[in-house]
PDB file of N, CA, C and O in Angstrom:
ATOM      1  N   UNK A   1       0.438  -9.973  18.706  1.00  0.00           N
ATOM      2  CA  UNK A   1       0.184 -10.650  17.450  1.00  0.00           C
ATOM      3  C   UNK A   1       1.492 -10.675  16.658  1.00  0.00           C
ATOM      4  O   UNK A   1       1.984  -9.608  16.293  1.00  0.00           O
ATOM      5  N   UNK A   2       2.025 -11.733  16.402  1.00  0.00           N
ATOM      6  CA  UNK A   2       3.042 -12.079  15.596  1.00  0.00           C
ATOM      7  C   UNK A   2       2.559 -12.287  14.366  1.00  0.00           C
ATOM      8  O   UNK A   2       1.573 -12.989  14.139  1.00  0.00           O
ATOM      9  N   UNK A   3       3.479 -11.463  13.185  1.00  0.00           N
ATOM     10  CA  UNK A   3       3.032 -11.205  11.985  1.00  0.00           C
ATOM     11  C   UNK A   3       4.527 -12.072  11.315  1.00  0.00           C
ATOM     12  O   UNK A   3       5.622 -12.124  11.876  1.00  0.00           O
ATOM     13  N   UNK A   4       4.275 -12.490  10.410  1.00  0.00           N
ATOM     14  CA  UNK A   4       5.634 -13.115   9.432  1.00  0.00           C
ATOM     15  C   UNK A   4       5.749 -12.390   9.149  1.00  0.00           C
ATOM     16  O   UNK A   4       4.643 -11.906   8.908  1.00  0.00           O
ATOM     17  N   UNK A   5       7.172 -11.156   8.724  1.00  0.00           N
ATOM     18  CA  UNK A   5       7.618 -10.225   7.812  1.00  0.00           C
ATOM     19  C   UNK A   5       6.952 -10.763   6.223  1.00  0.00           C
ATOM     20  O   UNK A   5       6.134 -10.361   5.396  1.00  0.00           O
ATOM     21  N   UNK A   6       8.025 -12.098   6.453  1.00  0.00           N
ATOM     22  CA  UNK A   6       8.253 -11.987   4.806  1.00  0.00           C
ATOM     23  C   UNK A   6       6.839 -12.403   4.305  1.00  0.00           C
ATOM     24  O   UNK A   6       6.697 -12.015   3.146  1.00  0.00           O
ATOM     25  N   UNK A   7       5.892 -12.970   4.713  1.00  0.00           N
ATOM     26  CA  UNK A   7       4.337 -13.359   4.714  1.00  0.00           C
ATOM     27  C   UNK A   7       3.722 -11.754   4.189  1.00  0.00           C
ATOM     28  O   UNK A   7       3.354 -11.606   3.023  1.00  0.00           O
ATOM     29  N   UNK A   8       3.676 -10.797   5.031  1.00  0.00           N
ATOM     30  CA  UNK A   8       3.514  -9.276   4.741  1.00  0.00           C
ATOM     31  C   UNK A   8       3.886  -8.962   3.352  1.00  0.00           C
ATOM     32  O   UNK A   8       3.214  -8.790   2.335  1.00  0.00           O
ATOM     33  N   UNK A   9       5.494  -8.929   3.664  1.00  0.00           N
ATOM     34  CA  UNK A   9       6.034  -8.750   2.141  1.00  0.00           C
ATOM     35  C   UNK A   9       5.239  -8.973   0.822  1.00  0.00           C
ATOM     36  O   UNK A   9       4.726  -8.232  -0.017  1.00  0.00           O
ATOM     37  N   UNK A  10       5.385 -10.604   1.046  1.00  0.00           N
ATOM     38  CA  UNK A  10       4.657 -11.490  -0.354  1.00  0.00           C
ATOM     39  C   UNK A  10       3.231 -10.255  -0.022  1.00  0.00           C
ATOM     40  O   UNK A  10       3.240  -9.391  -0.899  1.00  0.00           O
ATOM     41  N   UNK A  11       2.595 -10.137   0.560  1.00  0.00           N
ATOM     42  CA  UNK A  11       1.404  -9.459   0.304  1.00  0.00           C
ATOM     43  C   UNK A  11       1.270  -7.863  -0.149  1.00  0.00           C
ATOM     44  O   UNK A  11       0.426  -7.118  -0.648  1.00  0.00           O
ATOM     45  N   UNK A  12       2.527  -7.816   0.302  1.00  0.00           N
ATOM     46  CA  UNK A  12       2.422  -5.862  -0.477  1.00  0.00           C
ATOM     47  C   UNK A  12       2.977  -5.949  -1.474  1.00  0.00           C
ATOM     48  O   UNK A  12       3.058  -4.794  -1.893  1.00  0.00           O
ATOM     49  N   UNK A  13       3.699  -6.989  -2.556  1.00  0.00           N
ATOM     50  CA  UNK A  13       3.739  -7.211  -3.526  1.00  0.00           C
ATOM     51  C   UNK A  13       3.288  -6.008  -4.739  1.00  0.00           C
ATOM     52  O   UNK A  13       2.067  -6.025  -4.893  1.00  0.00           O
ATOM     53  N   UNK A  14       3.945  -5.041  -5.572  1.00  0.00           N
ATOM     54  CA  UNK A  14       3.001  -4.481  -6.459  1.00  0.00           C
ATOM     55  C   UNK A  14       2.482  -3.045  -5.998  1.00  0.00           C
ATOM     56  O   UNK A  14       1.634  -2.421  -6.636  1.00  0.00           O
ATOM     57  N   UNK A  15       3.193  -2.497  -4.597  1.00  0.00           N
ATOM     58  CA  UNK A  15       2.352  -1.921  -3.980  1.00  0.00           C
ATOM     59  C   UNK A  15       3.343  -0.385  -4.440  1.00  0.00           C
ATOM     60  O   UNK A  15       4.483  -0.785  -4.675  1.00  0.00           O
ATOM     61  N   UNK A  16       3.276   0.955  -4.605  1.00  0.00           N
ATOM     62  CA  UNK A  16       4.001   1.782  -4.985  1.00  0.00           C
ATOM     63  C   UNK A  16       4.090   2.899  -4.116  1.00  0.00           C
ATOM     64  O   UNK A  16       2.961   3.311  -3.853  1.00  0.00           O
ATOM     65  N   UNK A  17       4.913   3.492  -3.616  1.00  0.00           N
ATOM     66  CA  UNK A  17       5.944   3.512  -2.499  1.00  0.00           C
ATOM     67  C   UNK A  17       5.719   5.104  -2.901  1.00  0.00           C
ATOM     68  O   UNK A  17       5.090   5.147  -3.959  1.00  0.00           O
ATOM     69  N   UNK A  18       6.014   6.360  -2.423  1.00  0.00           N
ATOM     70  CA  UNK A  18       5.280   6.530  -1.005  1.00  0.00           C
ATOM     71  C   UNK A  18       3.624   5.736  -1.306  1.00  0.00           C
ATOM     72  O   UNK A  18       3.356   5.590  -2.498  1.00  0.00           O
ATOM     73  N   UNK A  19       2.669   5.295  -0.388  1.00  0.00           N
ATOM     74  CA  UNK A  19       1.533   4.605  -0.346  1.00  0.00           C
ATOM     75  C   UNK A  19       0.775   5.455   0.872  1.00  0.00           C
ATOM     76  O   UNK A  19       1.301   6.157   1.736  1.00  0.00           O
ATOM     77  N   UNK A  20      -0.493   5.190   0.676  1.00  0.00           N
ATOM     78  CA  UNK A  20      -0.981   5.336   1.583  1.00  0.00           C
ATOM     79  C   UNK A  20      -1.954   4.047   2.804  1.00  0.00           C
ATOM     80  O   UNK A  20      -2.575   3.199   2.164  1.00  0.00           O
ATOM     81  N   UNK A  21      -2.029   3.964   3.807  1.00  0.00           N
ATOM     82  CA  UNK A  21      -2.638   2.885   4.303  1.00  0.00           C
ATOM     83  C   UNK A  21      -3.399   2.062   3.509  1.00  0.00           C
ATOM     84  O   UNK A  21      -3.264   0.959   2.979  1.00  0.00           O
ATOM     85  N   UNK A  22      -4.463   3.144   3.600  1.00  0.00           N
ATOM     86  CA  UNK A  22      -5.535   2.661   2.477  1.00  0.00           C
ATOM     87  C   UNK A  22      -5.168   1.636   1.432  1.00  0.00           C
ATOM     88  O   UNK A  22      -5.613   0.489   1.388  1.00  0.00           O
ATOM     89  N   UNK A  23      -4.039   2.347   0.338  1.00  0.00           N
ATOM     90  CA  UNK A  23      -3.635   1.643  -0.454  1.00  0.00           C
ATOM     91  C   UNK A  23      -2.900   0.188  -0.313  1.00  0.00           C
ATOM     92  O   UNK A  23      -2.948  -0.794  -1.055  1.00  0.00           O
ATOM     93  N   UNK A  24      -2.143   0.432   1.019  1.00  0.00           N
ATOM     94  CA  UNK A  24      -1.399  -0.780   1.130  1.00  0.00           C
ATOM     95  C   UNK A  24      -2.729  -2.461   1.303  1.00  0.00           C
ATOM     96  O   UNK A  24      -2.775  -3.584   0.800  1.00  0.00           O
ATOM     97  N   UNK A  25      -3.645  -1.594   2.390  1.00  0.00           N
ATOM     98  CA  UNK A  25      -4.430  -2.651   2.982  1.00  0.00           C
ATOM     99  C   UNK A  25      -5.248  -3.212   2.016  1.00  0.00           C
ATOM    100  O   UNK A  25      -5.779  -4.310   2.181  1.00  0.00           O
ATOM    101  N   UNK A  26      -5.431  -2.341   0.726  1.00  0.00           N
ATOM    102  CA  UNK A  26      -6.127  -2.823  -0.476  1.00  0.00           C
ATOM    103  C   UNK A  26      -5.048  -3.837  -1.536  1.00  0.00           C
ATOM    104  O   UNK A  26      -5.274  -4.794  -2.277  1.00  0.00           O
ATOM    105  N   UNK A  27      -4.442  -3.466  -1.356  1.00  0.00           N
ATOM    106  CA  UNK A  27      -3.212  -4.789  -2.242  1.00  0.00           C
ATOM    107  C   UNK A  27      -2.574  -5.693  -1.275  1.00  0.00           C
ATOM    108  O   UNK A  27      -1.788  -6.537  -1.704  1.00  0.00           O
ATOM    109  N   UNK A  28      -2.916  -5.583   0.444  1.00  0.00           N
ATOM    110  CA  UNK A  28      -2.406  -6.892   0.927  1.00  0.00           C
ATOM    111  C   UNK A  28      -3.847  -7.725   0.507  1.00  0.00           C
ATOM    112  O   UNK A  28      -3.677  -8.930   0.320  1.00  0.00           O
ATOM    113  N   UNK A  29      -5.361  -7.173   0.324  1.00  0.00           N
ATOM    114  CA  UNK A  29      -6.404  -8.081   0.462  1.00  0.00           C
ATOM    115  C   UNK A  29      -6.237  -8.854  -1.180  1.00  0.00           C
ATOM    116  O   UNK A  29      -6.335 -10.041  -1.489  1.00  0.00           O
ATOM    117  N   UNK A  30      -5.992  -7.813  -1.905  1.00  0.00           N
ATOM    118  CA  UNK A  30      -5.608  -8.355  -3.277  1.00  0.00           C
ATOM    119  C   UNK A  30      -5.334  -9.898  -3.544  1.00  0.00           C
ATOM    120  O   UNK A  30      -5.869 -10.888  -4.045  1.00  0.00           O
ATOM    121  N   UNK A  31      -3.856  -9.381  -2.727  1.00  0.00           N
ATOM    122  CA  UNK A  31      -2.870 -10.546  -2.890  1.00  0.00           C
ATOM    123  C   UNK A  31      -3.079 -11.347  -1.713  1.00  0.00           C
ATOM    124  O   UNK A  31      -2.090 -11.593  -1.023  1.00  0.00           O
ATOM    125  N   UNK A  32      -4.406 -11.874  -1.310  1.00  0.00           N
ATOM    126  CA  UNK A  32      -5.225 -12.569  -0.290  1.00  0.00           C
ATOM    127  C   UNK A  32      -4.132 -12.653   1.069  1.00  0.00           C
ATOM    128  O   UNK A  32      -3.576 -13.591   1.639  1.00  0.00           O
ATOM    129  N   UNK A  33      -4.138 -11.573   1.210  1.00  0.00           N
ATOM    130  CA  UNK A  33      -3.516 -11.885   2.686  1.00  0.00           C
ATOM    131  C   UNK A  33      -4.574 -12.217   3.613  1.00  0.00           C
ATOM    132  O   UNK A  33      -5.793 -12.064   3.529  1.00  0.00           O
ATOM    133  N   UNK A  34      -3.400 -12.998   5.052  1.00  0.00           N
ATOM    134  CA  UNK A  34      -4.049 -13.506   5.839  1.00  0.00           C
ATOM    135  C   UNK A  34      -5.013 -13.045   7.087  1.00  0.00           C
ATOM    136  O   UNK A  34      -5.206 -11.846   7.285  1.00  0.00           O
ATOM    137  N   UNK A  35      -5.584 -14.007   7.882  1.00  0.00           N
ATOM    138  CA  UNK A  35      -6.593 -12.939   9.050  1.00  0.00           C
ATOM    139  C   UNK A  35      -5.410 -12.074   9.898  1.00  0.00           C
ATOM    140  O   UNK A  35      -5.547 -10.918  10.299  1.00  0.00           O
ATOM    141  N   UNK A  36      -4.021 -13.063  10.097  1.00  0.00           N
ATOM    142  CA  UNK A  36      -2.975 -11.810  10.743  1.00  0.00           C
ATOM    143  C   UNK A  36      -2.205 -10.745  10.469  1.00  0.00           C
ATOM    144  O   UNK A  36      -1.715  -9.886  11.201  1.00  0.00           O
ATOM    145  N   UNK A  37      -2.162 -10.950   9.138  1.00  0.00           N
ATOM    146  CA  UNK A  37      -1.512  -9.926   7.846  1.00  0.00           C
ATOM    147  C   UNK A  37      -2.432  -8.720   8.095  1.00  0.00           C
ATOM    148  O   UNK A  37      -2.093  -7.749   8.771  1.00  0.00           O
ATOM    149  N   UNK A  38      -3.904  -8.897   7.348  1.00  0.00           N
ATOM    150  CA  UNK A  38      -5.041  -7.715   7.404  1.00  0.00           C
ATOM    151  C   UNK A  38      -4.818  -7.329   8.618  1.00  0.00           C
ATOM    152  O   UNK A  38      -3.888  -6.532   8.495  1.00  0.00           O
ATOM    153  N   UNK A  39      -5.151  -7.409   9.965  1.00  0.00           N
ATOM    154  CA  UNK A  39      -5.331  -7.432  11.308  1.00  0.00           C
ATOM    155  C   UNK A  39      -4.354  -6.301  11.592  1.00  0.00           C
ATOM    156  O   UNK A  39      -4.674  -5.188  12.008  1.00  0.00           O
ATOM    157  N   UNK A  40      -3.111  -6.726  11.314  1.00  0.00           N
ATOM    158  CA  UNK A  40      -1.706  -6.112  11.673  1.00  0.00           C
ATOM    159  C   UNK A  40      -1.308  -4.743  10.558  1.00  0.00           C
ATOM    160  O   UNK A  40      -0.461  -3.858  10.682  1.00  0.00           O
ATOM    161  N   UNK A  41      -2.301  -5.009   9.464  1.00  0.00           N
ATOM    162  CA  UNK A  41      -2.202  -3.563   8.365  1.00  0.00           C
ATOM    163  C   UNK A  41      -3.342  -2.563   8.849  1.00  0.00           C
ATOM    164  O   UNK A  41      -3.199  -1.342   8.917  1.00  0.00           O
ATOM    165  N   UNK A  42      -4.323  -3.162   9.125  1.00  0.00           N
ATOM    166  CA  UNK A  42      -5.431  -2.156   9.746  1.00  0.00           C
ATOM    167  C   UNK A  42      -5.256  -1.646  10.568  1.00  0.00           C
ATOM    168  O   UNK A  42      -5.772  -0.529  10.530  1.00  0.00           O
ATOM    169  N   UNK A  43      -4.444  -1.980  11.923  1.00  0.00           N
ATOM    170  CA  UNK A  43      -4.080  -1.193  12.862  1.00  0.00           C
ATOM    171  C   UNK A  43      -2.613  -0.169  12.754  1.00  0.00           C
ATOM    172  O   UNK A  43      -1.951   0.369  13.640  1.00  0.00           O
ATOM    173  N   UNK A  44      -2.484  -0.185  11.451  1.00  0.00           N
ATOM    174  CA  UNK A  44      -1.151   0.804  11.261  1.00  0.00           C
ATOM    175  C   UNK A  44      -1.887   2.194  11.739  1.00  0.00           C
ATOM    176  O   UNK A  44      -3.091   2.449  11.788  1.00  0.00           O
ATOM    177  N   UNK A  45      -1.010   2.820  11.997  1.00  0.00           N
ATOM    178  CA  UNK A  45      -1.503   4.471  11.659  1.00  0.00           C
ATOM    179  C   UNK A  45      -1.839   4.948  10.567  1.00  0.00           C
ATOM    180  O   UNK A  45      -0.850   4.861   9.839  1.00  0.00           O
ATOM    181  N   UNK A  46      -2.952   5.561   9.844  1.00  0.00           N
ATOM    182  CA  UNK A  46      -3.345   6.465   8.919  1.00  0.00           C
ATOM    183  C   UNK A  46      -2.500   7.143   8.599  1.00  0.00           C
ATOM    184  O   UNK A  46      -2.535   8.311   8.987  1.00  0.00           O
ATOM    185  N   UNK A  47      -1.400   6.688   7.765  1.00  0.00           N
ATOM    186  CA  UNK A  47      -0.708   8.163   7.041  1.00  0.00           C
ATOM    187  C   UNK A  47       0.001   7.271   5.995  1.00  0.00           C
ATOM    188  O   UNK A  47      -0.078   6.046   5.896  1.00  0.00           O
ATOM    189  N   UNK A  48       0.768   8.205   5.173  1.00  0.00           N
ATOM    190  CA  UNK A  48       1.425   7.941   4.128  1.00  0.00           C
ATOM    191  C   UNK A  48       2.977   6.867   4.416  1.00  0.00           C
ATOM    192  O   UNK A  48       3.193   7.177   5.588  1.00  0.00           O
ATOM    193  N   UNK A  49       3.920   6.017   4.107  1.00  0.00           N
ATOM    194  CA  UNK A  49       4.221   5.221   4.384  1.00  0.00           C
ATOM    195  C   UNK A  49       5.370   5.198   2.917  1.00  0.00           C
ATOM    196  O   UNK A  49       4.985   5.271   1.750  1.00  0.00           O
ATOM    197  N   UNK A  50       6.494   5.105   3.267  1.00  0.00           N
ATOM    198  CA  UNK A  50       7.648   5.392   1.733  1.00  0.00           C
ATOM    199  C   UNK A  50       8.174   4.354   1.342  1.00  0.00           C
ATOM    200  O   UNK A  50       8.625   4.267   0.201  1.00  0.00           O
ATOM    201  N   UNK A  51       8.233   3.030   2.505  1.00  0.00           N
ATOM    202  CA  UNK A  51       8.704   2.060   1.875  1.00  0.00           C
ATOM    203  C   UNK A  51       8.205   0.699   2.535  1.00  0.00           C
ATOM    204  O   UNK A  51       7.428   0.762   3.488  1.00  0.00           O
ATOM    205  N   UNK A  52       8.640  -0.535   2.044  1.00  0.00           N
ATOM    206  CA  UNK A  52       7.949  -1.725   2.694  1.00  0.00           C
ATOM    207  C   UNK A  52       8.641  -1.891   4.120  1.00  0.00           C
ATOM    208  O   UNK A  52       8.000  -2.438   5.017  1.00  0.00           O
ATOM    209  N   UNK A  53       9.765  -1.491   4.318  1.00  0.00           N
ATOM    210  CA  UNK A  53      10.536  -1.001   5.878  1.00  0.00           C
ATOM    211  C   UNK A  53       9.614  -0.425   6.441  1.00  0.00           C
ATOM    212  O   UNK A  53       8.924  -0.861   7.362  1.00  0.00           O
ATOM    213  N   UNK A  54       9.546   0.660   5.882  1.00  0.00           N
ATOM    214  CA  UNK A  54       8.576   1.471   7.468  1.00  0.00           C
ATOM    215  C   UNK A  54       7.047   0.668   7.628  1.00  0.00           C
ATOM    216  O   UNK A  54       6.493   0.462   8.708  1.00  0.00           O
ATOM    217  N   UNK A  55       6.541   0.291   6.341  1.00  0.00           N
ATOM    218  CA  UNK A  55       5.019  -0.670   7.001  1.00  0.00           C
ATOM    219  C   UNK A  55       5.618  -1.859   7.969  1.00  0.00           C
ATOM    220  O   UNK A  55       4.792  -2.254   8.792  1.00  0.00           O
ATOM    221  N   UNK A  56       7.141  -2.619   8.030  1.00  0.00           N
ATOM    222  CA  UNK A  56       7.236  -3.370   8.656  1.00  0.00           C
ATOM    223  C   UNK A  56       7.396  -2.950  10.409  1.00  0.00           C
ATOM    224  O   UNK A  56       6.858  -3.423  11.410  1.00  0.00           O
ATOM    225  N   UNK A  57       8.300  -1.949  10.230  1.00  0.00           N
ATOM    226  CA  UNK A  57       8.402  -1.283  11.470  1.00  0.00           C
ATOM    227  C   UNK A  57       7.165  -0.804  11.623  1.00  0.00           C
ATOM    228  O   UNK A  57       7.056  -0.963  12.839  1.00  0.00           O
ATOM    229  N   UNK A  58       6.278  -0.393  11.323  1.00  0.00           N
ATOM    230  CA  UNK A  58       5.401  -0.119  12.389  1.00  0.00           C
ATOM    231  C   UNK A  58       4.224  -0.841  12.816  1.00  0.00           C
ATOM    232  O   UNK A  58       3.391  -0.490  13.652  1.00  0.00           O
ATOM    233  N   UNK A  59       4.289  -2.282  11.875  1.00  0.00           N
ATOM    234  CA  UNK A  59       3.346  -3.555  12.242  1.00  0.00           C
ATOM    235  C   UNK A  59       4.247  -4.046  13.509  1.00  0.00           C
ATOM    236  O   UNK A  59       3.715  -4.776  14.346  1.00  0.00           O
ATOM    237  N   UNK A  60       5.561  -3.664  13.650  1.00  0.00           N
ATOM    238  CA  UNK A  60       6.289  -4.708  14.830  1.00  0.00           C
ATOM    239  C   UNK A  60       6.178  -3.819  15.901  1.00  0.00           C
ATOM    240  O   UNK A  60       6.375  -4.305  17.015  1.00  0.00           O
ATOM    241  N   UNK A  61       5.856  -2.393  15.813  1.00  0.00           N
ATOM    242  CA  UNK A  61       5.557  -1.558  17.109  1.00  0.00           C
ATOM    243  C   UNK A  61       4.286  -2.146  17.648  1.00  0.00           C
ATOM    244  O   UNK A  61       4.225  -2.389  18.854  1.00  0.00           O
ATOM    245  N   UNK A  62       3.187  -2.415  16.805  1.00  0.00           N
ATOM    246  CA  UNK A  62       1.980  -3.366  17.478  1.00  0.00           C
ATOM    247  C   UNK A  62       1.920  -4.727  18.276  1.00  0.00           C
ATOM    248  O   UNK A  62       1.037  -5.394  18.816  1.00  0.00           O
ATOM    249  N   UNK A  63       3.482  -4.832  18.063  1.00  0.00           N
ATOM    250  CA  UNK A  63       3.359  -6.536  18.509  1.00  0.00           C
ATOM    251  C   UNK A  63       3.501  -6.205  20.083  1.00  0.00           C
ATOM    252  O   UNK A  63       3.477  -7.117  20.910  1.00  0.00           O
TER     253      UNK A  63
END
C-alpha cells in the first residue's frame, strides 16, 4: 500500500509530538483522512511516536 507522505502530513496536522497512536489516528480522522491514510495509521505499532518522521518511517516499513 502506497501512502502519499505529504497526504499523511496534511492529516496529522495539529497533532502534538511525543503522541500516541491512538492520538495520531484520531486527528488523521479529524482532518478526514483518506481510506489509505487511516489503513496505513492503524497498522502502525501501538506505542508512543516523537515526531511526524518516525509515523512516516514506520507507515513506509508497511509498504
Amino acid at each position: 500500500m502506497t501512502v502519499n507522505p505529504i497526504e499523511m502530513q496534511k492529516n496529522l496536522g495539529g497533532v502534538s509530538y511525543p503522541a500516541s497512536k491512538d492520538e495520531i489516528v484520531r486527528q488523521a480522522r479529524e482532518h478526514g483522512a483518506g481510506e489509505k491514510v487511516m489503513d496505513a495509521l492503524e497498522s502502525i505499532p501501538d506505542k508512543e511516536y516523537d515526531s511526524p518522521a518516525a509515523v512516516s518511517k514506520e507507515v513506509g516499513k508497511g509498504t
